[in-house]
C-alpha positions in Angstrom: -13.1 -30.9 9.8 -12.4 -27.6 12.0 -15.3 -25.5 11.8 -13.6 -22.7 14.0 -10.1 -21.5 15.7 -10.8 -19.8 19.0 -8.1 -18.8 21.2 -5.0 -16.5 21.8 -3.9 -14.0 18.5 0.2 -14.9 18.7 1.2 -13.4 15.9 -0.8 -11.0 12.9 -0.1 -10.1 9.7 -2.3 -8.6 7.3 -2.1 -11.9 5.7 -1.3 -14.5 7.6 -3.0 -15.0 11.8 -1.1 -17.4 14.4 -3.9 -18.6 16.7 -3.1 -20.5 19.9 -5.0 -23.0 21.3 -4.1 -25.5 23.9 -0.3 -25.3 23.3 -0.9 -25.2 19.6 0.1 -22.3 17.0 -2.6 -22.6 14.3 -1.3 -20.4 10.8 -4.5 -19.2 9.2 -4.1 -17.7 5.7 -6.8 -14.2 5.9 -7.8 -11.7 4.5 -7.1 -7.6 4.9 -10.7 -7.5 5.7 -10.2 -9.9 8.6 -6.7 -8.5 9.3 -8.5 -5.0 10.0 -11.6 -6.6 11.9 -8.8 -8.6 14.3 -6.3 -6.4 14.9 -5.7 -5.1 18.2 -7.5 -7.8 20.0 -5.8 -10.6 21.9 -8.5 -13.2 21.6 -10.0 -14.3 18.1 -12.5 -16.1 17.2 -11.9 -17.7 13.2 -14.0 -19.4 11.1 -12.6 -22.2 9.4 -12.1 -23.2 5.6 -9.7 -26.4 5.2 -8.0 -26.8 2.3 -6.0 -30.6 1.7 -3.9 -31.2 -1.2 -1.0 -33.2 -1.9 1.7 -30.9 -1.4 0.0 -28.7 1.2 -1.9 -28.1 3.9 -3.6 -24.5 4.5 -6.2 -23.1 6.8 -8.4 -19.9 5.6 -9.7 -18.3 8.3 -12.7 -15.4 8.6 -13.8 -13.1 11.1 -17.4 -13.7 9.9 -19.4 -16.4 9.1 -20.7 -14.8 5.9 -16.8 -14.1 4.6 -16.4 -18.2 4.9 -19.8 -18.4 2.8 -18.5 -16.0 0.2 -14.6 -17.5 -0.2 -16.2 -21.1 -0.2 -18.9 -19.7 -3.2 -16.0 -18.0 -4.9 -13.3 -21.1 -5.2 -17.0 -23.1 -6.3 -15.9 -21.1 -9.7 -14.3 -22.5 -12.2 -10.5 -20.9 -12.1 -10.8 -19.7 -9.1 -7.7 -21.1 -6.5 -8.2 -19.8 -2.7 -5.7 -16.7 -3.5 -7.7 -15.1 -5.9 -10.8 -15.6 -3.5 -8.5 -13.9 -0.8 -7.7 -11.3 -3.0 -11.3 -10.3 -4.1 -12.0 -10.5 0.0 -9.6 -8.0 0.3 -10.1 -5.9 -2.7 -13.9 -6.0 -1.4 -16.4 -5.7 1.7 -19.2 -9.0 2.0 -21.5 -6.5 1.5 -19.8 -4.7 -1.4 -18.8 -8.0 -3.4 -22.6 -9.2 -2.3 -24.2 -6.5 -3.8 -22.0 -6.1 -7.1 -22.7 -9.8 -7.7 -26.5 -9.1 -7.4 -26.5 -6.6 -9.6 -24.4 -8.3 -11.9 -21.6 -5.4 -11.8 -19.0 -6.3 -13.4 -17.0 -3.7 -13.8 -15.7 -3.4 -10.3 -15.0 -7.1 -10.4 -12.6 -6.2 -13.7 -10.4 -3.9 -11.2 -9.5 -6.8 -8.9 -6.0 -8.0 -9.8 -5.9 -11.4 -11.1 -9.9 -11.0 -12.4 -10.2 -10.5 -15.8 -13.1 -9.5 -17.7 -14.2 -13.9 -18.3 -13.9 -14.5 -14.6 -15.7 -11.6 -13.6 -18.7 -12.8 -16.1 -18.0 -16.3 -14.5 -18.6 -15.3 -10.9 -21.8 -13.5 -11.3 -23.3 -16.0 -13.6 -22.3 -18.9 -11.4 -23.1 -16.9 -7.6 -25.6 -14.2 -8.8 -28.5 -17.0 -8.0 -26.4 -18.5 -5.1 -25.9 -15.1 -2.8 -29.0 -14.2 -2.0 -29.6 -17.5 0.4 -26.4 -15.8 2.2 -28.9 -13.5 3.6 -25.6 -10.4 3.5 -27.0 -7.2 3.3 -25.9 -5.6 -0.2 -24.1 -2.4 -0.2 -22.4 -0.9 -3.7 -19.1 0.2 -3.3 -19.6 4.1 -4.3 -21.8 4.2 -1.3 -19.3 2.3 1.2 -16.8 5.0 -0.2 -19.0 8.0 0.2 -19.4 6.9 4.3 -15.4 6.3 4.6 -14.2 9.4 6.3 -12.9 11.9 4.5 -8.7 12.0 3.8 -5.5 13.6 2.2 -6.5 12.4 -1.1 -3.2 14.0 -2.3 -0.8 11.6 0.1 -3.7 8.6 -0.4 -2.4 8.9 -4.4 1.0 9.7 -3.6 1.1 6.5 -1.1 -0.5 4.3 -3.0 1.6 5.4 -6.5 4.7 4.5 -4.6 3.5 0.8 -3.5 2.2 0.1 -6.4 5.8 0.9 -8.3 7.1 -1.4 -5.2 5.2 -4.5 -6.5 2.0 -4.3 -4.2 -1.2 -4.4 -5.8 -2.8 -1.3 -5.9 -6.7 -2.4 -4.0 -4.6 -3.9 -0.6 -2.3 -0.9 -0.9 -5.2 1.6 -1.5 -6.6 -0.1 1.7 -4.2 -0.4 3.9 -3.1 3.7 3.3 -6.9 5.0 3.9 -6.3 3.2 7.0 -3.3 4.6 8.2 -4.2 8.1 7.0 -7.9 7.5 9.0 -6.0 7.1 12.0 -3.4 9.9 11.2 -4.9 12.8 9.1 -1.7 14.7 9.0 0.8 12.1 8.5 3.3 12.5 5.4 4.1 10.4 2.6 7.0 9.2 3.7 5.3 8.1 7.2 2.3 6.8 5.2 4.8 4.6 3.1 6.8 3.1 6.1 3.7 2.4 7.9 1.9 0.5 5.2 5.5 -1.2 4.3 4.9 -3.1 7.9 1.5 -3.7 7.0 1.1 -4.9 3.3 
């Protein structure tokens, strides 16, 4: 069982990490959150979730221990594959998904895509008694937003309107833009778009 990757970052997309170590290029399926909390660096450090099955082979790699904890408790659900775990990891913060599960907040949950209204019942039933032993301090998603620094909310819609209507789902997209337009307050729409293109 590989517990962790640690080595040389060859190649990164926001979802997909080439780690080399010893000669070897590991692909490590992760997560936007991971993506954002790797990029830039030339050695990483992933923790490790295996997954065998027939007709594949894939590695699911986390920048934090606590992200590992929280994709293994969410494919412990019933319907839940390793792709909807990645998206809700990338929709959502460990602390935010943390503290909607404690207070059984549903709602949020509902605006994943691919969670609908059953599975988002499901997963706080099944992990609501599970998280706290995770020891992940709690934060509610309004309050994450309220701290994020303050953009072109204009171009943020615009941006995300026009990858959505590209086929991207609108939380990675939503991400990905505040991002870019963090980094470049003044950018235009069209820049925005490009930019995220590369990065979705």
């Amino acid at each position: 069982m590989i517990e962790y990757l640690k080595g040389t970052l060859a190649e990164l997309a926001p979802a997909l990490a080439v780690v080399e170590c010893h000669g070897v290029g590991y692909g490590v399926n992760i997560s936007l959150n991971t993506f954002s909390a790797i990029q830039g660096k030339e050695e990483v450090k992933l923790w490790i979730s295996e997954s065998i099955r027939e007709d594949a082979y894939q590695l699911w790699g986390f920048s934090t221990k606590a992200e590992r904890e929280l994709f293994l408790l969410l494919t412990s659900v019933s319907g839940i594959g390793a792709s909807i775990a990645r998206v809700i990891l990338s929709s959502l913060t460990v602390q935010e998904l943390a503290g909607i599960i404690s207070e059984g907040n549903d709602k949020v949950l509902k605006t994943v895509k691919g969670v609908g209204p059953k599975m988002a019942q499901r997963i706080i039933v099944e992990l609501h008694d599970k998280i706290g032993s995770l020891g992940i301090q709690a934060a509610s998603p309004s309050a994450s937003a309220s701290a994020a620094p303050a953009v072109n909310k204009e171009v943020l819609d615009e941006a995300v309107a026009a990858l959505s209507m590209l086929g991207f789902s609108p939380a990675p997209a939503h991400k990905v833009v505040q991002k870019i337009l963090t980094d470049e307050p003044d950018a235009p729409v069209e820049r925005v778009i490009k930019l995220a293109l590369k990065m979705l």
